[in-house]
N, C-alpha and C positions, 0 to 999 in steps of 0.2 A: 145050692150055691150059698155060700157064705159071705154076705154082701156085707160083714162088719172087716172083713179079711184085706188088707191092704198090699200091695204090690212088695214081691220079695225084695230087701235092704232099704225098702222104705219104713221108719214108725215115726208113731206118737212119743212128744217127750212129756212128761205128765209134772201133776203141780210141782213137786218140790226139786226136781231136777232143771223145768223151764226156769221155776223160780231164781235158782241158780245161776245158770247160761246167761239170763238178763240181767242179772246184777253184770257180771262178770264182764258182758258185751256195755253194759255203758261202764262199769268200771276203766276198759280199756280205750274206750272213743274218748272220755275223757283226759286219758295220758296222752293220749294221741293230739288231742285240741290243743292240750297247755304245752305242748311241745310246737304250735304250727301249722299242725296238720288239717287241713279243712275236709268235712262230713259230705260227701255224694252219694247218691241214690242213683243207680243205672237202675235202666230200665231192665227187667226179668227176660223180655224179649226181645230179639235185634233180629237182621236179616243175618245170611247166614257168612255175606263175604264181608262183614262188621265184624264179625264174633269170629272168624279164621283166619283173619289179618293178621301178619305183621307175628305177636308174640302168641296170638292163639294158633296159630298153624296146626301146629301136632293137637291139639283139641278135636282137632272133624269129629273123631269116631267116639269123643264120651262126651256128642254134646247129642242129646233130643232135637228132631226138626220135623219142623211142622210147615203146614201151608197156610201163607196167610190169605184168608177169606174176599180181602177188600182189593190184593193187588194180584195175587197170585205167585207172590216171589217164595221162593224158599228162605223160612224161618228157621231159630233155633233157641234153645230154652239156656241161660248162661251157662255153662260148666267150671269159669271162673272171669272173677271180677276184673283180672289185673287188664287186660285185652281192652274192657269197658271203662276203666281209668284214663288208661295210656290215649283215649278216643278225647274222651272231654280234654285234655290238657292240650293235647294238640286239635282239637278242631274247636273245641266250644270257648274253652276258657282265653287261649291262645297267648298267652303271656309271655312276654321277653324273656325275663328272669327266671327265678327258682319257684319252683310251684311244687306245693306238700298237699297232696291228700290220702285219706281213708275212706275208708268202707265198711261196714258189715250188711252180710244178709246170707239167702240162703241160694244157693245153686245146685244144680240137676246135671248128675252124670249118666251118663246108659250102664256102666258098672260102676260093682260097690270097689272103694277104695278110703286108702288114709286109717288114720288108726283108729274110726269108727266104725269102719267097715259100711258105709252108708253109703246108701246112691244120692244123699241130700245136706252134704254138709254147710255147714253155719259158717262161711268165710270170711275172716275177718284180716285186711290187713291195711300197708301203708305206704305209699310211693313217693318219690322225692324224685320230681323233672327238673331239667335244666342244669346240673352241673355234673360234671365227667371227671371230678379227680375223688382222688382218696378220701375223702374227709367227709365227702357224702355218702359212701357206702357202710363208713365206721357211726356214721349217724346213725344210720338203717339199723344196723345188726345191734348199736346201744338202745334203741327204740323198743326192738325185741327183745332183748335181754330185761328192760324192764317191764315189759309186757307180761314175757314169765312171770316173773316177781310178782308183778300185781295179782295173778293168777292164783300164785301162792306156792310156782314150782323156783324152789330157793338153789337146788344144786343143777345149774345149766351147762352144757355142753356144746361147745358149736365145733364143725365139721366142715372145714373151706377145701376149696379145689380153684382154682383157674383155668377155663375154657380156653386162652390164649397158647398155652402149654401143649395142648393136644392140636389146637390148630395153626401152631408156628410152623410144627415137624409136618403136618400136611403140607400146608401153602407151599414149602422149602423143596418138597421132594414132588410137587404138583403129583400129590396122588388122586387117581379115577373117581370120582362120587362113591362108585359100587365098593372097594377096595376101602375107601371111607367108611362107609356104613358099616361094612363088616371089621374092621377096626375098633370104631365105635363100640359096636358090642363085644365084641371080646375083652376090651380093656374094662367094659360096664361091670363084666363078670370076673374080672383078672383070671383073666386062663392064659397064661402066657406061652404054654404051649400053640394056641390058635394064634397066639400075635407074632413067634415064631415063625408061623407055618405061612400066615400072611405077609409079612414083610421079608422073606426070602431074595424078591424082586428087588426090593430098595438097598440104596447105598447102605455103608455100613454105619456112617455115623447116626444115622435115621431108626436104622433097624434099631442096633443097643440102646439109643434113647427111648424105643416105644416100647423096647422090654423092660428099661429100667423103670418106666412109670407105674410097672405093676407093682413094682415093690417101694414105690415113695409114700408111703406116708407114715403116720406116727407124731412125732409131736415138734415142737419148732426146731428140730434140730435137721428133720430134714431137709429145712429149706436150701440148709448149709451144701447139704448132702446132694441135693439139686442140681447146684451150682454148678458143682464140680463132675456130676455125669451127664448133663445135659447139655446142647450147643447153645453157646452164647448169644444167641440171634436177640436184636431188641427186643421183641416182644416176650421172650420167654425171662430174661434178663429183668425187664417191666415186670411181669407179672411175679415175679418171686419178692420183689420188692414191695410190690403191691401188699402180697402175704405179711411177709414182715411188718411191714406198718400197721397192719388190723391187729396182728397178734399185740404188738404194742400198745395199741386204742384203745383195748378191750381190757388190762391189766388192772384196773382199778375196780371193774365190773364181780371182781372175786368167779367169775368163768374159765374154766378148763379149753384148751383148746388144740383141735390136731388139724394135719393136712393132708390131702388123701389128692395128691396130682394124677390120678386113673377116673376119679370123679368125673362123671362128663354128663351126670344129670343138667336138662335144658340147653344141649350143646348147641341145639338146632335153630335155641332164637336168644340164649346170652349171649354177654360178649367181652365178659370181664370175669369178677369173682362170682363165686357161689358158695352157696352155704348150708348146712342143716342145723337145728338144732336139737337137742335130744337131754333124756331127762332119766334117772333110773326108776321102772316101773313100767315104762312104754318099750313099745318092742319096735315104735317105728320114730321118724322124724316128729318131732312136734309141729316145725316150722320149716317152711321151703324159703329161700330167696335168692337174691344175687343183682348182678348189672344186666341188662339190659339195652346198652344204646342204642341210639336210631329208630325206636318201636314208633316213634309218631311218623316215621315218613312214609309209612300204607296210609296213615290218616291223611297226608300231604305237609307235614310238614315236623321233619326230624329232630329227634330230641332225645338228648342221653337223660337214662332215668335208671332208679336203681330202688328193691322193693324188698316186702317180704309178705307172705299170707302165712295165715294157720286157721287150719277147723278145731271152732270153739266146741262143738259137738265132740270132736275126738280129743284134743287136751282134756276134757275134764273127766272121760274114762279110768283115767289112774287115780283120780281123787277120791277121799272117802265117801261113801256114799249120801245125799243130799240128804238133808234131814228139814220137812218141814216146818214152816216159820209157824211160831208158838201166836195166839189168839184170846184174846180176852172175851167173856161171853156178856152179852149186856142184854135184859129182859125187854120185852115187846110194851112197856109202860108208857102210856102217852103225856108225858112229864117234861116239858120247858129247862129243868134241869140237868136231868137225863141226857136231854141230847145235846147240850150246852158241854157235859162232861163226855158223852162221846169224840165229841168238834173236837175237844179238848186234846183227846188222847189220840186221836188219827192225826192229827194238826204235828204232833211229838212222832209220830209215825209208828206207833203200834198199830197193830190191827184188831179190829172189835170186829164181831160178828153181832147184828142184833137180831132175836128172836124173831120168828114169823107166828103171827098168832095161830091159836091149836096146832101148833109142829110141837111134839116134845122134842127136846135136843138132845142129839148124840154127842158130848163132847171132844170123844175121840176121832168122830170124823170129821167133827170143823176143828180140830186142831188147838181145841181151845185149853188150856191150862190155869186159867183166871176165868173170874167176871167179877161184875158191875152190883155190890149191894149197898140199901140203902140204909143209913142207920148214922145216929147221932148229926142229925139232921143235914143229911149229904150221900152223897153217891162217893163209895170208897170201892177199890180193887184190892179183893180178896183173892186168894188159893181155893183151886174146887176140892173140897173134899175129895178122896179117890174111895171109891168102894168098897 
């Protein structure tokens, strides 16, 4: 047995790639901060009807669960932060008003997913409680849009949908959970042959509407396009206008934008827009989010919130490969100087590596590209000679 050998879609990220990731994850807590947004740490572990509440629901089967020792309840290992947000803002913090936080860390799924293919991705996102109109979601998606940026992926792409569209024509035609779900996925997959074959039963204005969803997306024009095949009911009415206002939000952001009303990713616990975004190079979403309201009242006390995550593990796949950070080499000299001019240059944030007595140095494998000599009475940074 090979006991250096680690569990299948779990690794190691090694120096110059970690190196990276952590720039990157405080590079973005920081946009996040000067925007607002206050830094939480959830706990790694929770019980297991904390962590299936409310917006984790459809979580059960890619969360790990374990038994805890000291009570004997069923535990589970996170699979995603937003569940353990939505908890502090409505139970710990409990705030009247608008309440902004982030996150980052890591969570544990039972399958590899996202565009790392990892069972351990690096989730980093951003929630904003307490207000339920427009102007908080167009926050959200500007939040992420600069998030990208910061990243360094410059041509962004978002992908909206609204859940209210797909469950105006339910609610109206009260169709069966079971007739629901298989709905659901056939619109997931646009087979519109299967949403033919399922809505047979239904009135006619229901039926042509859940065919025409297969074919609604494209870019703002179809909102237009919407309008005019789809029943006027408020909420479907709301939510196209909804659309239109983000597409507007977002016009200065220099971001591309389309709408795909058959989208019904998260139908099961949003309750507004949603979103993806997406970048050329990745073959999948960068970024998930949307509305959410009401996720605090499994915590006991409801509250419209509205969010977005991405694994920073899987965004930084399409980037050029990390390249480690360059090292000054500074001799093992027991010199009052010397280490006066080391202080010096880590203080300015270079990195020096100093000698360990009898180690000859490899330069190449500490990364070192300079060092430390002495001469016309001082400690100077020279180029190493190459071989």
């Amino acid at each position: 047995m090979r006991n250096w050998l680690l569990p299948e879609y779990i690794e190691d990220v090694l120096p110059a790639e970690a190196a990276r990731i952590e720039t990157l994850r405080r590079r973005l807590l920081d946009l996040f901060k000067v925007h607002g947004y206050q830094y939480v740490i959830p706990p790694m572990l929770e019980y297991m009807e904390s962590l299936i509440t409310g917006v984790g629901h459809d979580l059960d089967l890619a969360t790990f669960k374990v038994v805890d020792q000291l009570t004997g309840r069923s535990m589970g290992v996170r699979a995603d932060m937003t569940p353990q947000a939505a908890r502090i803002d409505a139970h710990l913090l409990n705030h009247q008003g608008i309440t902004r936080l982030c996150y980052a860390g890591s969570v544990l799924r039972t399958k590899p997913d996202g565009l790392a293919q990892t069972r351990e991705p690096l989730q980093l996102g951003a929630e904003l409680y307490g207000h339920a109109e427009i102007a908080s979601d167009i926050e959200i998606q500007r939040l992420l849009i600069k998030a990208l940026h910061a990243i360094g992926i410059e041509q962004v792409h978002l992908d909206f949908s609204h859940v209210n569209v797909f469950g105006s024509l339910i609610e109206s035609s009260q169709v069966n959970p079971q007739l629901e779900q298989d709905l659901y996925a056939a619109l997931k997959g646009k087979d519109q042959s299967a949403v033919a074959a399922l809505t047979k039963a239904l009135d006619k204005t229901t039926r042509e509407a859940l065919l025409n969803l297969t074919e609604l997306n494209g870019d703002k024009s179809i909102l237009a396009q919407a309008a005019r095949l789809l029943p006027p009911t408020p909420a479907i009415t709301q939510a196209l206008s909804s659309l239109e206002q983000v597409a507007h939000g977002l016009q200065d952001l220099g971001v591309s934008v389309s709408f795909d009303l058959s989208e019904l990713r998260g139908y099961h616990y949003h309750s507004g827009i949603v979103f993806a975004a997406y970048a050329q190079g990745y073959k999948g979403p960068l970024a998930l989010g949307g509305r959410y309201d009401e996720v605090g009242q499994a915590f006991g006390r409801a509250r419209p919130a509205t969010g977005f995550s991405l694994d920073l593990r899987g965004v930084v796949t399409a980037l050029p490969p990390a390249q480690p950070e360059m090292a000054i080499f500074a001799p093992a000299a027991n010199d009052s100087t010397l280490t006066a001019k080391i202080d010096a240059l880590r203080a300015e944030g270079h990195v020096v590596v100093q000698e360990l007595p009898g180690v000859k140095p490899d330069f190449a494998e500490l990364n070192c590209h300079k060092k430390l000599e002495h001469y016309n009475s001082g400690w100077h940074v020279v180029d190493i000679a190459k071989p």
